[in-house]
C-alpha positions in Angstrom: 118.3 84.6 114.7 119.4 81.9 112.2 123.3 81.1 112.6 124.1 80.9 109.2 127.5 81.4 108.3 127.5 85.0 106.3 127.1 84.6 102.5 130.2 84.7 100.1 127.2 85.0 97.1 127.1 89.3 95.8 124.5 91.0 98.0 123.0 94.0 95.5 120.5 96.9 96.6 118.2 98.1 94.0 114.6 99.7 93.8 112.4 96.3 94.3 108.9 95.9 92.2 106.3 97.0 95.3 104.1 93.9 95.0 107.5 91.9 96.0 107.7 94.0 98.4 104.4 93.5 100.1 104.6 90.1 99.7 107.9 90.2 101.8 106.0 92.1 104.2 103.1 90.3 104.8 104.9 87.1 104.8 107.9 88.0 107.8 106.3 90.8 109.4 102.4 89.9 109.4 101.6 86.8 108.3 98.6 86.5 110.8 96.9 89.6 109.7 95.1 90.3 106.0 97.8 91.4 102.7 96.9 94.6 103.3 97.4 95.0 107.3 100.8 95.0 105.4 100.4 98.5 103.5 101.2 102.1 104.5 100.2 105.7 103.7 102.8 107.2 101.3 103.6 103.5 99.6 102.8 105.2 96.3 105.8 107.7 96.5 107.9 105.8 98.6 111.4 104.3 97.8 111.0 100.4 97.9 114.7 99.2 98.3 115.6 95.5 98.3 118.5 93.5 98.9 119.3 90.7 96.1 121.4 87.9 96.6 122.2 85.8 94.0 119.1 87.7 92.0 116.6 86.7 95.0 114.9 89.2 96.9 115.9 88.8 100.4 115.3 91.7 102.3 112.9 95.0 101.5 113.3 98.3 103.4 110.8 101.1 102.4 111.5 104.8 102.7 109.2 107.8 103.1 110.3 111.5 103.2 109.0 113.4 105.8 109.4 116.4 106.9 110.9 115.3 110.2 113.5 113.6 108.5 113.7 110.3 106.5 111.7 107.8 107.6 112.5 104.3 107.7 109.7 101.9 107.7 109.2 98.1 106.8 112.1 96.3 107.4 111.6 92.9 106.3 114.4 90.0 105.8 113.2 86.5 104.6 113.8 84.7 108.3 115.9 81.8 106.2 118.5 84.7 105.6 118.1 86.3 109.0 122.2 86.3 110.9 124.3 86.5 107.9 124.9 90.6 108.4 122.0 91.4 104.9 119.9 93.8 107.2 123.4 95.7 108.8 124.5 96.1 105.1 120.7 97.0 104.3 120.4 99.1 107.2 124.0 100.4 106.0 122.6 101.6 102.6 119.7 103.2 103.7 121.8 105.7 106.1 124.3 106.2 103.0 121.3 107.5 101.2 119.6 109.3 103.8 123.2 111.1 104.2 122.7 113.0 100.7 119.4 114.6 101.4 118.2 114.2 104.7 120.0 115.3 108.5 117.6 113.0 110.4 116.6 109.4 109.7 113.9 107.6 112.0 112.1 104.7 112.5 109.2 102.7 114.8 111.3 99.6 116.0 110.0 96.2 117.2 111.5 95.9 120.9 113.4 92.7 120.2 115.2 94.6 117.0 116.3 98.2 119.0 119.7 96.5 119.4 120.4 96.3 115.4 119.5 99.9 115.1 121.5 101.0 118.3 124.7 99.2 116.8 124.0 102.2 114.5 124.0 104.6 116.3 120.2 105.0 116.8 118.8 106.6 119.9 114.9 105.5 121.4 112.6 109.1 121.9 109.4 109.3 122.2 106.7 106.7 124.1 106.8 103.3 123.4 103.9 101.9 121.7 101.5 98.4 120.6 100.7 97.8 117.1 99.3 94.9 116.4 99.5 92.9 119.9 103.4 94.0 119.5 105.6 96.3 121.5 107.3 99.0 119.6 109.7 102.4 119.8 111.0 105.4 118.0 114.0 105.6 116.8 116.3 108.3 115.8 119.7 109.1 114.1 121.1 112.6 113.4 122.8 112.6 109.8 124.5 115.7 110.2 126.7 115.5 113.3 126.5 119.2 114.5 122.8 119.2 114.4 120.6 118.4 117.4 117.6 116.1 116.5 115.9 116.6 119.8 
């Protein structure tokens, strides 16, 4: 994690033009795979959220209703503004707008990232997984505090 010191610059959130957005992927999360190793089922009619700062797309999230909850997949922040807080305050938003809709948001996390997700409140479930030569998790969050997402 780079520490850079956290940006004084206006971070914005707003739907991000999907080729960006695959880009982004392919270039933080993938790079060693083909463009496409990149793409998921239900791109089409997912919401492709970014984070702009200064105007530059810096971090992409993409979100897929399901009807297990919403699910949170993709979470990619250029590595250069990686430990300045831009994925809490994305990870912020997208629980703001699961909130309206949805009681349940979930996620597969990397291993090394569970601890971002757990400062929110995110619990593991499920059996751990490999995709791609990587370890991963589920992880879940209950939107509507007298619901049980078990």
């Amino acid at each position: 994690m780079d520490a850079a010191a956290p940006t004084t610059e206006t971070l914005t959130f707003a739907e991000a033009d999907f080729t960006e957005v695959l880009n982004m992927r392919h270039a933080v999360m993938w790079p060693e795979h083909p463009r496409d190793f990149s793409r998921v089922k239900g791109d089409a009619t997912a919401l492709h959220l970014g984070a702009f700062l200064g105007g530059k797309l810096v971090s992409v999230v993409s979100l897929y209703d399901s009807e297990n909850g919403l699910r949170l997949r993709k979470f990619a922040t250029l590595p250069e503004f990686q430990g300045r807080g831009i994925g809490s305050r994305m990870l912020q938003k997208v629980i703001d707008i699961a909130a309206k809709d949805h009681s349940r948001i979930w996620l597969g996390a990397r291993l090394d990232a569970i601890t971002l997700y757990k400062r929110f409140g995110f619990r593991e479930f499920g059996q751990r997984y490999e995709k791609g030569g990587r370890p991963f998790c589920f992880m879940e969050r209950a939107l509507d505090e007298g619901r049980d997402v078990s």
